[in-house]
C-alpha positions, 0 to 999 in steps of 0.5 A: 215460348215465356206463356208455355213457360209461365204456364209451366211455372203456375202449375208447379207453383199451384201443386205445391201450395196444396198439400194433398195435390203435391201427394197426389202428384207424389202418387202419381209419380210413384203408382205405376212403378208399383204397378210394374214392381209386383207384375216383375217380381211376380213372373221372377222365375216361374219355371222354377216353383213348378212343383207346387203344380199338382199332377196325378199319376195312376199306374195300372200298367200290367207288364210283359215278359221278353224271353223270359224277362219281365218288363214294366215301363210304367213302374220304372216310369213311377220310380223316375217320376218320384226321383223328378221335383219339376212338378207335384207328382202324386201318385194315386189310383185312376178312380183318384186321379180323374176325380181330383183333376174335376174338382180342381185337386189337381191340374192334371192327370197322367194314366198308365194303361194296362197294356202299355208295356205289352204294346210298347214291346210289340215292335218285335211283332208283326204289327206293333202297336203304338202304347198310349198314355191318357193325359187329362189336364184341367183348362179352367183352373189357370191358363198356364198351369195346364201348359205347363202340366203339358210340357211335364207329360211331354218330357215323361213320354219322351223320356221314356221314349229315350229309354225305350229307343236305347233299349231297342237300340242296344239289341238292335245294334248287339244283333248288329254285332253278333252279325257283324263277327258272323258275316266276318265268319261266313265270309268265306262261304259268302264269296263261295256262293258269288262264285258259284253263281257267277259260274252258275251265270257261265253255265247258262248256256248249257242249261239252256241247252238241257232245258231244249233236251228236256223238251226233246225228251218229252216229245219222245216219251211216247216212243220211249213208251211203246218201247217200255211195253216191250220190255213189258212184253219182253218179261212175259215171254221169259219162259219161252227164252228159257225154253230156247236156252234149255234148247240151245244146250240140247243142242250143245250137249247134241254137237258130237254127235251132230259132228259125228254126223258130220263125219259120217256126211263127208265120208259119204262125200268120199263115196260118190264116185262109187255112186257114179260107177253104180251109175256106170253099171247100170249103164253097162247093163242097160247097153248090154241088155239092150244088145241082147234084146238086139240079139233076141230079136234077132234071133226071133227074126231069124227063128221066123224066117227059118220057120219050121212046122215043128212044135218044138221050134214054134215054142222056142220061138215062143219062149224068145218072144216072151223072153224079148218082152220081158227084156224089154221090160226089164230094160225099161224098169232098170232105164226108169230105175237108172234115170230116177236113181240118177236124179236120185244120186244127182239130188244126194250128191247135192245134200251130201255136198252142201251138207259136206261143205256145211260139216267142212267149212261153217260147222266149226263156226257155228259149233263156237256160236253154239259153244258161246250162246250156251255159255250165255244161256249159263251164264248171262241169260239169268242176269239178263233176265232179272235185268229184264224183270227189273226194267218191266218194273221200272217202266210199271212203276218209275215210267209215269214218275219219269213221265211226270219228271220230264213233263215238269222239266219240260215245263220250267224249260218252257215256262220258268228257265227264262225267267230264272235265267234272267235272275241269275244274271241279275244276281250275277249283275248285283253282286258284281254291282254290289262289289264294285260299290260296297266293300263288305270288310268295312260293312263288318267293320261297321257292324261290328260297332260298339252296341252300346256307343250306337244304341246311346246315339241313337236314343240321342242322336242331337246334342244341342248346343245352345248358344246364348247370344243375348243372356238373360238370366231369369224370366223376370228380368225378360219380362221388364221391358214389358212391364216397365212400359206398361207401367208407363203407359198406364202412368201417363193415362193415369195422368190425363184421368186425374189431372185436368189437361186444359188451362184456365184462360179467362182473359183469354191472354193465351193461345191453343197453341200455349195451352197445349205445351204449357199443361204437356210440359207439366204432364212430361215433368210428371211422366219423367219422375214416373219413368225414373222411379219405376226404372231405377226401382227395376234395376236396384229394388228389384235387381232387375238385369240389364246389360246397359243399365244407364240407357235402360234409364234414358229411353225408359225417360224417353218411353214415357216421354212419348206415352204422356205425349199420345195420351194427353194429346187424345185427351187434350184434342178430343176431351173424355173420349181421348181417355177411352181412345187411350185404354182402347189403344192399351188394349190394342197395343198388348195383343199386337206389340209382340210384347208377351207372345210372338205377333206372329201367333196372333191374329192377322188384323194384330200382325197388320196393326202391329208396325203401326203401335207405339208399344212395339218400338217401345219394348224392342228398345227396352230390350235392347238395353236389358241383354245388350244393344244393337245400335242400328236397332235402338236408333230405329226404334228411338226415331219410330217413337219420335215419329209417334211424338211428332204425328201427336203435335201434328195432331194437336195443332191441326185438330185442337182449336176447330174442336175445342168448342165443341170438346167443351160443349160435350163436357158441359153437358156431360158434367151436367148429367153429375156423374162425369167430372 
């Protein structure tokens, strides 16, 4: 430990009997603070000088007109943009805009097209159309200005996004309205319809029943048919029921006669016995010429017997004999006569008598029937043919519309009945469902919200509510730990550029081992200075924040510490290439440290070496003490760093002394070539 100390005391003792190597020292000390200083102060608040960021604005935005109103987004979106000083909005014409962002006159460019109003109100259309807004942004120019551009067109499309959602909202939600006191007006008639459907739905059945009828009745349209042609037919022969009419009141205008008839028909009736005696009479006269036919033959007989030669008794008997034939035959004229007027007077009686009854007992009847069916004739019979002329009519010309009426009735019954019936009932279940899960006075309730309280909410339906656990008040600021340990890294590799990290031992009266620590506690001596500086230069030239400003202090001392130690371990261990190994490891550090950006933004290969880099500890400690500390955090943090000390020594002791000859050979030879030092 006394020749690590007496090395110690030699360097210092050596830099300060030169002048100009205590200034170099003094530089040293003081360089990398500069470093992080300007870098700091730099990124300060960024965010806060965006307006000198020039973007281009050309509105060509034509309008539309809603029911008769007119509306131009890309106007009012000028006039919000003109009243907006987060960026250098210069308002030009297309043709400008595009040029000025080619040659560098602008970061970018915001265009309005023609129909960007027309196409953003064409949500009330059948197919809306989204509107677009051309955002062209130059990349070459700087590598954050175009995100920053970007970020200020966002907000300008979302702004009017906000505008549009609460314009559309507001009708939206006073169309709510207006249905909401409507609905509330109609309710009366909406609950009329549910019971009506839900009777509708009872009355299925019957339906059902009238639908079998309807399909009934199609099958008897061929019948109903025919009988129309008889109706048809019926009309045609009206003029022969007229005829009949007129005939009938002949007839009626004929009854006292016909009962004349009558009368004179049953006197006739009274007179039949006298018929009888004729017949009696006629009896008598043939019994009695049959007698005297008895007595002429026999006198005749007797003439004979008593036969006398005399003429005059031969023509008596004569004239007897003629007289007898002509008896005879006169008996047999009258007994024909008799026999035919008895079958004569037998067949009149019988006319006379039925005819008499008829007179006597139907004719009264029929003489009413007569009496009646003349009144018909009157009466009834011509409305009973017009009705005869209008049904001929109606089967000309309604039959094949009822025809065609029955076959469509048919048809649903068949085809569409079960269908409907089946969404009746379905209606029917909704409604019940509908009212058994929804009560329609709280939905006109809801309607019948404020439109403009709704249509505010929407446009903004999140609050965000930011709740800053660590604060830290500028960009700046948040930015130090970064730059504080990149400053001390850059320090420390500083150190082992400018300084010479082995130590003269021409007698050989030291060890490896004292030559490492020796020269290491000059090179940390060093490193401190630098780490104290640069982190009071942070908090009091700078006025960096910081919660816990003494720990910033002490592990910023502990940082630098840790850094000298990597870095003149390299150098100390592998000679020049150790310097190289140090800018390699800087460069590999920024990318995966998650210092700048989230390491989980980067590449895999950064995210795997990232547990594995000083840097990452370093700056999570830093920030630990700048917006407050988590002890569980700062110990891991410090021991990891400890760790990347410990595996350097370990290094060193391991590595250094089977290397040293052949470091020193490499860096005579390099020196011989007189461009290495």
């Amino acid at each position: 430990m006394g020749k690590i100390w007496r090395i110690y005391k030699t360097d210092w003792k050596n830099i300060f009997s030169v002048p100009s190597v205590a200034l170099l020292i003094l530089a040293l000390m003081i360089l990398p603070s500069a470093y992080a200083w300007v870098n700091i102060k730099a990124m300060w608040d960024p965010y806060s000088n965006t307006s000198g960021i020039k973007v281009a604005v050309a509105n060509e935005d034509e309008g539309t007109e809603i029911q008769g109103k007119k509306f131009n987004v890309g106007n009012d979106t000028v006039k919000n943009l003109k009243k907006n000083h987060k960026l250098g909005w210069v308002f030009v014409n297309r043709r400008e805009a595009e040029s000025g962002v080619k040659k560098g006159k602008y970061y970018a460019y915001l265009i309005i097209p023609k129909d960007f109003s027309k196409k953003l109100t064409s949500i009330i259309e059948v197919n809306p159309q989204k509107p677009k807004i051309i955002f062209g942004v130059n990349e070459k120019i700087n590598a954050v200005a175009p995100k920053i551009a970007s970020s200020g067109a966002s907000s300008v499309t979302a702004q009017i996004s906000q505008v549009f959602v609460k314009t559309v909202g507001d009708a939206i939600f006073s169309g709510f309205f207006k249905a909401g006191i409507e609905l509330e007006n109609a309710l009366p008639s909406i609950h009329n319809v549910e019971k009506q459907i839900f009777e509708l739905e009872k009355a299925l059945p019957e339906i059902e029943e009238m639908g079998k009828k309807a399909i009934e009745l199609e099958g008897k349209l061929p019948g109903i048919r025919e009988k129309g042609q008889k109706i048809i037919e019926l009309e045609q022969r009206i003029p022969e029921i007229d005829q009949a009419g007129s005939s009938i009141l002949k007839v009626e205008a004929n009854l006292p006669q016909i009962k004349e008839a009558g009368d004179r028909v049953l006197a006739l009736q009274e007179k039949l016995a006298d018929l009888q005696r004729v017949n009696e009479i006629i009896t008598n006269v043939i019994t009695n010429m049959t007698e005297i036919e008895t007595n002429i033959k026999q006198g005749i007989n007797s003439a004979q017997q008593a036969q006398t030669p005399q003429t005059d008794t031969a023509k008596s008997q004569e004239q007897l004999s003629r007289l007898h034939e002509e008896l005879v035959n006169i008996h047999n004229q009258v007994n024909q006569t008799r026999l035919a007027l008895q079958q004569k007077v037998a067949e009149g009686e019988n006319i006379i008598n039925t005819a008499g009854d008829f007179f006597k007992n139907d004719m009264p009847v029929v003489e009413q029937k007569i009496k009646r069916a003349a009144d018909f004739v009157r009466n009834d019979l011509p409305t009973l043919e017009e009705d005869i002329r209008n049904a001929a009519n109606l089967v000309q010309t309604k039959l094949p519309e009822l025809e065609k009426a029955v076959h469509r009735a048919a048809d649903l019954a068949r085809n569409d009945l079960p269908g409907f019936e089946a969404k009746i009932r379905s209606a029917a279940d909704k409604i019940r469902k509908f009212e058994s899960s929804v009560n329609v006075n709280d939905l006109i309730q809801f309607l019948k919200h404020d439109p403009q309280k709704e249509s505010g909410f929407l446009s903004s339906p999140v609050l965000l509510e930011t709740k800053r656990i660590f604060p830290i008040p500028n960009y700046g600021s948040a930015m130090t730990p970064f730059y504080t340990m990149l400053a001390l890294w850059v320090g420390a590799t500083f150190l082992i550029a400018s300084l010479r990290v082995d130590v003269e031992n021409v007698e050989s009266e030291y060890k490896g081992v004292h030559l490492y620590f020796g020269r290491l506690l000059t090179f940390i001596t060093i490193g401190i200075f630098q780490a104290a500086i640069v982190a009071l230069g942070d908090l009091f030239l700078i006025h960096t924040y910081a919660v816990d400003k003494l720990w910033f202090v002490l592990l910023s001392i502990l940082i630098s510490v840790v850094f000298v130690i990597i870095t003149f371990t390299l150098c100390s261990v592998f000679g020049n290439i150790g310097k190289g190994l140090a800018i390699i490891f800087l460069v590999l550090q920024i990318s995966s440290s998650g210092a700048t950006f989230p390491v989980s933004t980067t590449s895999s290969f950064f995210q795997m070496i990232y547990p594995f880099m000083p840097f990452t500890y370093a700056v999570s400690m830093l920030r630990e003490t700048v917006g407050g500390m988590v002890v569980d955090v700062v110990w891991k943090d410090v021991l990891s760093l400890i760790a990347f000390a410990a595996a350097s020594f370990v290094l060193a002791l391991v590595l250094k002394k089977p290397l040293s000859k052949r470091i020193q050979q490499t860096a005579e030879r390099a020196r011989s070539t007189k461009i290495i030092p």
